[in-house]
C-alpha positions in Angstrom: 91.0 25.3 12.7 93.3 27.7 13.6 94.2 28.2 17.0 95.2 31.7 18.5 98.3 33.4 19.7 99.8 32.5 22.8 98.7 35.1 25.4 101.1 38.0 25.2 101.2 37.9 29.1 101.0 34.1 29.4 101.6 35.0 33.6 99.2 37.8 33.6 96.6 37.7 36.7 93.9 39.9 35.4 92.3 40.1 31.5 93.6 44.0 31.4 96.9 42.9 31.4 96.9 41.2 28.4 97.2 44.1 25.3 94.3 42.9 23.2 92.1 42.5 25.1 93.1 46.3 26.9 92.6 47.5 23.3 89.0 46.1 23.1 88.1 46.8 26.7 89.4 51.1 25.7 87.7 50.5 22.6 84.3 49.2 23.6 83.9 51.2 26.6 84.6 54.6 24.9 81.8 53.5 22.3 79.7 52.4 24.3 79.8 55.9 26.7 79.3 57.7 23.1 76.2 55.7 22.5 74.7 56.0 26.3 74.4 59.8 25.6 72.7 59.6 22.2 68.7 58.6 23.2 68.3 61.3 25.5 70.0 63.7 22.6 68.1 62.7 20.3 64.5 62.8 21.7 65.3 66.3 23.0 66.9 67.2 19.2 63.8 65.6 17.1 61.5 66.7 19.7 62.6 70.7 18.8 63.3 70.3 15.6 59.8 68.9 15.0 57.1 68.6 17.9 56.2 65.4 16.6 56.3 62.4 18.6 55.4 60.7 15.5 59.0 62.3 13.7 60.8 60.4 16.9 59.5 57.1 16.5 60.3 57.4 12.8 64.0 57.6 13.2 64.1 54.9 16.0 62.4 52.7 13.7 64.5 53.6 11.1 66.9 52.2 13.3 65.7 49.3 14.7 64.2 47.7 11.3 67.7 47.2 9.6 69.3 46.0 13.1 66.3 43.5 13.6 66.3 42.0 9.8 70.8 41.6 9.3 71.7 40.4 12.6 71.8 37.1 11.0 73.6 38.3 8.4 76.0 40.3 10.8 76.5 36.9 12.5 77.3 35.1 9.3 80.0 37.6 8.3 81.2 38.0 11.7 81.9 34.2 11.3 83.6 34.5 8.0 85.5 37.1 7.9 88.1 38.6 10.3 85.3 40.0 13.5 88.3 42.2 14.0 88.1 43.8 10.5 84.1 43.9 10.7 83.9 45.5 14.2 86.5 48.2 12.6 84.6 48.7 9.1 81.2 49.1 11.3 82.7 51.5 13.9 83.9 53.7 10.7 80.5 53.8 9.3 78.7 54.2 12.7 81.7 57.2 13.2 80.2 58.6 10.1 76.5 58.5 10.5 76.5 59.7 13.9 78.8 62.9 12.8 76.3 63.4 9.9 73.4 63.5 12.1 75.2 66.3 14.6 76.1 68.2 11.5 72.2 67.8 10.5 71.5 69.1 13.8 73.6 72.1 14.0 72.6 73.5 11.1 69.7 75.9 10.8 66.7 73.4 9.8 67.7 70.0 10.5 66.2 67.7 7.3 64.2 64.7 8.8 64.8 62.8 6.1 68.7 62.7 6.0 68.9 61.9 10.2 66.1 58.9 9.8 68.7 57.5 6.4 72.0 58.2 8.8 69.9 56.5 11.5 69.1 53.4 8.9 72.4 53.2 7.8 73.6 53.3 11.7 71.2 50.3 12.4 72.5 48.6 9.5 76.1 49.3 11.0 75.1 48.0 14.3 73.3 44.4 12.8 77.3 43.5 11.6 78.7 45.2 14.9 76.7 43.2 17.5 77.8 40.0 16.9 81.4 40.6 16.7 82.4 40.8 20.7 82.1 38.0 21.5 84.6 36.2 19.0 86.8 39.0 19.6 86.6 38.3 23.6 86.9 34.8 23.2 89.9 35.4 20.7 92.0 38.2 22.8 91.2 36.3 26.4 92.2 32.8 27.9 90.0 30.6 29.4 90.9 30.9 33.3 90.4 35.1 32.4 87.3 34.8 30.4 84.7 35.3 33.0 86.4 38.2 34.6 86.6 40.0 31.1 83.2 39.9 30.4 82.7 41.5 33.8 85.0 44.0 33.2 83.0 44.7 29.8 79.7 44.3 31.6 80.5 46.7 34.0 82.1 49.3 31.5 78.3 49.3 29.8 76.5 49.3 33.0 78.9 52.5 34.1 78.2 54.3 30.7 74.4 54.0 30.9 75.0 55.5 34.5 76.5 58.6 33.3 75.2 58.6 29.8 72.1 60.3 30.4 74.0 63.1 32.8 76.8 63.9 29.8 73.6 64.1 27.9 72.0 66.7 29.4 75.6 68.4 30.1 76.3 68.7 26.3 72.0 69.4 25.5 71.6 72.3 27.6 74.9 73.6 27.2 76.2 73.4 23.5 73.4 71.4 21.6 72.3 68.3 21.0 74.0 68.3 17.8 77.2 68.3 19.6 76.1 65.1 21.3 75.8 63.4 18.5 79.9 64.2 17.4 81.0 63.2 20.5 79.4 59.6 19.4 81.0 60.0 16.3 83.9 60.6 18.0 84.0 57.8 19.6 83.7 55.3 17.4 86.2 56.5 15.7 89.0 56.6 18.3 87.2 52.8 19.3 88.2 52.2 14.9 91.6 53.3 15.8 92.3 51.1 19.2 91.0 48.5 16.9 93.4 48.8 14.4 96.6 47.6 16.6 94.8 44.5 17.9 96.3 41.5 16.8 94.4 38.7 17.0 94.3 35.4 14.6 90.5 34.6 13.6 88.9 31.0 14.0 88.9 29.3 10.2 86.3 27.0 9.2 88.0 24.8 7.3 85.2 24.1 4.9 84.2 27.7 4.8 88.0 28.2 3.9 88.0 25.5 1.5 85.5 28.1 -0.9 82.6 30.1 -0.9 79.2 28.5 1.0 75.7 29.5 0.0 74.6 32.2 2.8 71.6 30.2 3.5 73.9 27.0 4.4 75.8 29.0 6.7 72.5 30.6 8.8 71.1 27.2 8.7 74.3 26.0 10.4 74.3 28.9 12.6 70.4 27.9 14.0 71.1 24.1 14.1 74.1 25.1 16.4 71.1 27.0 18.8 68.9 24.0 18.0 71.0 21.4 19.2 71.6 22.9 22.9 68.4 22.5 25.0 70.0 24.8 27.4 71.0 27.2 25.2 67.3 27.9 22.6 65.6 27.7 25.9 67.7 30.3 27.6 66.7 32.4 24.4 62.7 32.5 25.0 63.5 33.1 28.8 65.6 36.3 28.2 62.9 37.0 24.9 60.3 37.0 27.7 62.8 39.6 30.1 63.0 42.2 27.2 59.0 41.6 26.6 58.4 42.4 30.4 61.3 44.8 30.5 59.3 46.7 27.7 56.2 46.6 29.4 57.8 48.3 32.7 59.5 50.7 30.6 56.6 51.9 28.6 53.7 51.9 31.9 56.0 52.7 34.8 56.8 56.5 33.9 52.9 57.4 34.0 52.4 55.2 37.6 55.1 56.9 38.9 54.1 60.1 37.9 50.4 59.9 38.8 50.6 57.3 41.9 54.1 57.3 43.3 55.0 61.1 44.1 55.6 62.5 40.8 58.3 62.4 37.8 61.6 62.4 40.1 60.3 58.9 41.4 60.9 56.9 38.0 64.3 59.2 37.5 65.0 57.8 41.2 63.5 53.8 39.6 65.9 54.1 36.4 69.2 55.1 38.8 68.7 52.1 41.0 68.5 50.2 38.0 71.6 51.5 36.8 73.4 50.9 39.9 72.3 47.8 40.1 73.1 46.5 36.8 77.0 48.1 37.7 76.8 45.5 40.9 75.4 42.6 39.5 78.2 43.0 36.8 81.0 43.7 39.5 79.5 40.8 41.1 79.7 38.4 38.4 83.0 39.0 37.9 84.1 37.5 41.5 81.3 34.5 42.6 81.3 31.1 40.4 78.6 29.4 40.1 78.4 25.7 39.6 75.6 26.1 37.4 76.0 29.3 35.7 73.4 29.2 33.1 71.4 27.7 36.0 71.7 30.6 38.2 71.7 33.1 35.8 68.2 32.7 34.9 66.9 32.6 38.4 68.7 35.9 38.9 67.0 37.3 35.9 63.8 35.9 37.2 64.1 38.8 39.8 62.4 41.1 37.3 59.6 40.0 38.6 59.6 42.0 41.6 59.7 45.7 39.8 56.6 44.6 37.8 54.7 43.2 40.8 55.7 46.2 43.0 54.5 48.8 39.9 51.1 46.8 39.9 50.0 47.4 43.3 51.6 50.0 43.4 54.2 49.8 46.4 55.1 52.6 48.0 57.6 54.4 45.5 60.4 53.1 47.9 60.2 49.7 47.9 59.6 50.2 43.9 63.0 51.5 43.5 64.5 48.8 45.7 63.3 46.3 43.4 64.0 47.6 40.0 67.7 48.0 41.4 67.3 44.4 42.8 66.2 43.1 39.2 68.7 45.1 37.3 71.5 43.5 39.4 69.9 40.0 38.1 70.5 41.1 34.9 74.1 42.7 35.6 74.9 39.5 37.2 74.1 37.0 34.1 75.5 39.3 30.9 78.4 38.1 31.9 78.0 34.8 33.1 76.3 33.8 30.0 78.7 35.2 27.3 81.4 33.5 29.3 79.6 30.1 29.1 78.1 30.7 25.4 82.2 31.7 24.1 83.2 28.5 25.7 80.3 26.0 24.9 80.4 26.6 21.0 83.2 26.3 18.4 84.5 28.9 17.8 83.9 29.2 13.6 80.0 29.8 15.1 80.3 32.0 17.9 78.6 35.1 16.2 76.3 33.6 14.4 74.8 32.0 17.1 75.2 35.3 19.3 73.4 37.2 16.2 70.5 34.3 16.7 70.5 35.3 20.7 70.6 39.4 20.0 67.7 38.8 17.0 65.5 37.4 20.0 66.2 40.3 22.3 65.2 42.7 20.4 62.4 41.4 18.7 60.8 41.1 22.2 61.1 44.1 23.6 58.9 46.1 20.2 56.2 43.7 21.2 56.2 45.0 24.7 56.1 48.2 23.8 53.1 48.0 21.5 50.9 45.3 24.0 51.2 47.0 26.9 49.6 50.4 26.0 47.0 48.5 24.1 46.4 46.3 27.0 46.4 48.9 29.7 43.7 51.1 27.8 41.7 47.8 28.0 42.1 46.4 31.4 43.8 48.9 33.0 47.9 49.0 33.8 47.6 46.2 36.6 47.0 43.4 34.1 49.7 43.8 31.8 52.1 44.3 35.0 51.1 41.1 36.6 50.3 39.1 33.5 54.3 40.4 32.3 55.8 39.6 35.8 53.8 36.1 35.8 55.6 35.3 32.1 58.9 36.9 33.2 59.7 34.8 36.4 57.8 31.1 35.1 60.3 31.5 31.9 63.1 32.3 33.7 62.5 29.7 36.3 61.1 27.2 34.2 64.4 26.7 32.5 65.2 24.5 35.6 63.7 22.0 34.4 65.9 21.7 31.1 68.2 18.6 31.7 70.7 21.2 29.7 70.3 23.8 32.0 70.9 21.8 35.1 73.7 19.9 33.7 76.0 22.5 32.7 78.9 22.7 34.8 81.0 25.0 36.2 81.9 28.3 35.2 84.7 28.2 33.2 87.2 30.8 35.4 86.2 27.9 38.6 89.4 26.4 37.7 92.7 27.1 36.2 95.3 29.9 37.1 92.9 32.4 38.1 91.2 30.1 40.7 94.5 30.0 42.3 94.2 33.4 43.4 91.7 32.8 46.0 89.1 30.3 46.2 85.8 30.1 44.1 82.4 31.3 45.9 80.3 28.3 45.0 76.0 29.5 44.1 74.3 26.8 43.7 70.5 26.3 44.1 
């Protein structure tokens, strides 16, 4: 296997120091604003352009279909090939579909059909993208650095879906939502162009280098690597049951708020907290080290719990927005944490196939929220689903503690080395 490149700044005290990793941090955060501003774009643009709700969920399945059925295969290239070259070739083609789709929509009668094919061919993009940051992390960062740089990236996402939504409405109401749409497209490309002067030397499998492997052998090898970590396939149906409950919120919340809670501006005030939140829990991350990180991670994710319960009740529309930021800070606080443990507990020939295995899970969770709990509230009423979805939330998340894995995994790895020298570790424990 080869190893990489000694650290361009060997001495260098924080992750932004070191160039490649600068290049993917610019990179990734530009793209990732880009994105943030393209749901609320492009409910507004179908929404005009068609009246349908029915044309909207059409495209975002359009989407979501490809992404859901190639992330393994996104993880299996990412793992033989350069994750560099792949996250450049995707970021082209995303660049491209995105700019298409703002063309479509600043033309005179925007074509249905061509946005929902840009939109497939954009999911498609993003099934080879996803998988790709975390080799590229683990690649461009040192150990003693690692934790800190996923924070850094954490909170670089959490900051873009707090402003997202407000450049989204800027460009809407001002010069179309087309125009939302190229400022994506823009984006990827300049992320494409950062990504072309990063210079990093890619994990070889040596029996993958030796010659071409069936594609089923290599996603077998990818699962048997999630298989054979209790604390790791475990993990995976706790954070599967977050982005079922997650869903569920998502999709009953808006109406309780609007009917119970004081009107529409309450969930606006619910999805800020949550935004702010996930920016602390992120910042957060970045500086306390726990001694069981995968540990404490999942009990912090177990906060979700509280939003749900307080939606059920209801609570008063205070205390409802306290806990969704409370919850979002949970998950702000193990993004990071867990990519940090997950780049340094697996070789790294099958880092993104085993992160394509963890994203597949994610996602395919939260569609099955979003189709049980309408059916369930038109059944039972909203309060079942809420407590039934905070009851699965927190006993997955906390049930992981009784994983030998889970318990046994030891400290974070940015708990020692040269970064710990720069002040002392915050120990969390439970």
């Amino acid at each position: 296997m080869t190893r990489n490149p000694a650290p361009r700044h060997p001495t260098a005290r924080h992750p932004l120091a070191l160039r490649d990793f600068r290049l993917l941090f610019l990179g990734r955060t530009v793209s990732t604003l880009g994105d943030a501003v393209v749901p609320a774009a492009l409910a507004i643009a179908i929404t005009r352009a068609t009246g349908s709700s029915a044309a909207l969920a059409l495209v975002l399945g359009c989407a979501m279909v490809p992404r859901l059925l190639l992330l393994p295969f996104g993880g299996v290239a990412g793992d033989r090939l350069d994750p560099r070259l792949v996250a450049l070739t995707t970021d082209l083609l995303r660049a491209a579909t995105q700019l298409l789709v703002g063309l479509e929509l600043l033309g005179a009668r925007p074509d249905l059909t061509h946005i929902a094919v840009a939109s497939a061919a954009g999911g498609l993009a993003s099934a080879f993208a996803m998988p790709t940051t975390s080799p590229l992390v683990r690649a461009a960062v040192p150990t003693e650095h690692r934790l800190r740089a996923n924070s850094l990236l954490g909170s670089a996402t959490s900051a873009a879906r707090l402003g997202g939504p407000a450049l989204a409405g800027l460009l809407v109401y001002t010069a179309g939502p087309g125009w939302a749409f190229v400022a994506d497209g823009v984006s990827f490309l300049l992320s494409a162009a950062l990504l072309t002067r990063v210079r990093l030397a890619p994990a070889r499998d040596p029996i993958a280098a030796a010659g071409a492997r069936p594609l089923r052998r290599d996603l077998a090898e990818g699962w048997r690597e999630v298989r054979a970590r209790d604390w790791y396939w475990t993990s995976l149906v706790a954070h599967g049951a977050w982005n079922g409950a997650s869903a569920v919120a998502l999709t009953l919340g808006p109406l309780i708020a609007a009917t119970r809670l004081g009107g529409d501006g309450v969930w606006v005030a619910v999805t800020q907290a949550g935004a702010v939140g996930l920016l602390l829990g992120s910042v957060a991350a970045g500086r306390l080290r726990p001694r069981r990180p995968v540990l404490v991670g999942n009990l912090a994710l177990a906060l979700y719990g509280l939003p749900l319960l307080a939606l059920a009740v209801p609570a008063p529309a205070p205390v409802t927005v306290a806990a969704y930021g409370v919850a979002m800070a949970g998950l702000g606080f193990l993004n990071p944490v867990w990519e940090t443990v997950v780049q340094e507990e697996f070789p790294p020939q099958v880092l993104a196939r085993v992160t394509s295995y963890d994203w597949l899970l994610s996602l395919a969770a939260a569609p099955l929220g979003y189709v049980l709990a309408p059916l369930a509230a038109d059944a039972w009423g909203s309060r079942a689903p809420l407590l039934a979805a905070a009851a699965l939330v927190t006993l997955a998340c906390v049930g992981t503690a009784a994983v030998p894995g889970v318990r046994r995994l030891g400290a974070a790895p940015e708990a020692v080395g040269p970064a710990a020298a720069e002040r002392p570790p915050v120990p969390v424990d439970s």
